[in-house]
N, C-alpha and C positions, 0 to 999 in steps of 0.2 A: 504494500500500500504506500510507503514511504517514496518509493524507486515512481508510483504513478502520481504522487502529490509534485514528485519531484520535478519531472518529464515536463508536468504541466505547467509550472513554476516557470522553468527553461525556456518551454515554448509560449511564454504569454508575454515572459521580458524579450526574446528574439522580436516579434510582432508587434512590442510597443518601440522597441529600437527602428524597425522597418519602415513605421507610419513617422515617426519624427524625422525620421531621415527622406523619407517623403515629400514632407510637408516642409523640411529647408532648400531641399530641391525645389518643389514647387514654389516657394515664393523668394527665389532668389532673382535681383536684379540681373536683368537679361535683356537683349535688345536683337532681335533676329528679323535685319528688312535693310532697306536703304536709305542714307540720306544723301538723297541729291544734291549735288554744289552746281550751281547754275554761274553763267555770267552777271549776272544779274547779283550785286550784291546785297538788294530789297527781296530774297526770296527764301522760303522754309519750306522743304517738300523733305515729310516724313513717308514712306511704302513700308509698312511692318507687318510680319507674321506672327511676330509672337513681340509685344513690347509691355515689361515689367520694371519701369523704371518713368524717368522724367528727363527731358529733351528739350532746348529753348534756342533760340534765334534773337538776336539783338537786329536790329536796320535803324539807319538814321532817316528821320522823315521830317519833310514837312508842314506846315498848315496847310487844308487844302488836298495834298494828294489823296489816292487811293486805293486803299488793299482789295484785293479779290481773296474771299474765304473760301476753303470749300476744306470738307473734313468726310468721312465715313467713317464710320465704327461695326466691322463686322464680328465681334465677339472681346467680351471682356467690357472693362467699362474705361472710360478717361473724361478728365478733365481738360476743358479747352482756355486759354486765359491770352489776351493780348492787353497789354501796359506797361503806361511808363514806370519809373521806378518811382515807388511813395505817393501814388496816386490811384485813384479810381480806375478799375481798367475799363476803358472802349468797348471790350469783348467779354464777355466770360459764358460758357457752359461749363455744368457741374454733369457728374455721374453721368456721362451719355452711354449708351449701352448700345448692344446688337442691334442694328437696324436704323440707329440714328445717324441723319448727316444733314447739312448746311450747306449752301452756296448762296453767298453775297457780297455787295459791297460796303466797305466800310471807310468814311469820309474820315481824315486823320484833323482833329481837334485842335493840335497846335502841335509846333515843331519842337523835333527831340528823339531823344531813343527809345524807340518803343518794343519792346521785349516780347515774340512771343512763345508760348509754353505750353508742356502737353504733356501732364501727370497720367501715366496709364498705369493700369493693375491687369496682367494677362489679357491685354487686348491687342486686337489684329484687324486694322486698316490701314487706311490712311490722312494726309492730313497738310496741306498747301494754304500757305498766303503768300502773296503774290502782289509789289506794287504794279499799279495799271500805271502803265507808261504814255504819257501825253505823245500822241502826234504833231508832228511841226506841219 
């Protein structure tokens, strides 16, 4: 009886080692996609498969011009945030999850640097701002 008390003892701490080790696996910072570097120094193109972590984009801009948003979230959740520093941000979505996305424009308030960021937990899309570039 001791040698079955025991066995089971053994295999109950292997199975609680397996799920911890699991679950640091699972929520380790990870980031499996692309970040695109364009000519364009006004530009933030995230493509990710699997993104557990946080990712941001500084551009200098100024009053007047114009970001193009556009974002997908096909699994897991994230936050979407553009601002300046110490201020109100222009943009923000909270927890957007599977199925959520945006495309729009956004008229920049006043000149400066404006930051933008993208806190995700296990999520997979993607996610572009883009200044609209004036024609002469």
């Amino acid at each position: 009886m001791k040698k079955k008390a025991a066995l089971i003892a053994t295999a109950a701490i292997v199975l609680m080692i397996i799920i911890g080790y699991c679950y640091v696996i699972h929520n380790q910072v990870r980031f499996d996609g692309d970040r695109v570097c364009s000519k364009n120094p006004n530009r933030f193109y995230l493509n990710f498969n699997l993104m557990n972590t946080a990712d941001s984009e500084t551009m200098m801009l100024n009053e007047g011009e114009t970001l193009h948003v556009t974002w997908q979230i096909d699994g897991g959740k994230a936050d979407v945030m553009i601002a300046m520093a110490d201020e109100t941000p222009i943009y923000r979505a909270d927890k957007c999850g599977k199925g959520e996305n945006a495309d729009f424009e956004l008229t920049v308030p006043k000149t400066g640097e404006y930051t933008t960021t993208i806190s995700a937990y296990h999520a997979k899309g993607w996610l572009e701002v883009d200044e609209v570039l004036k024609e002469d």
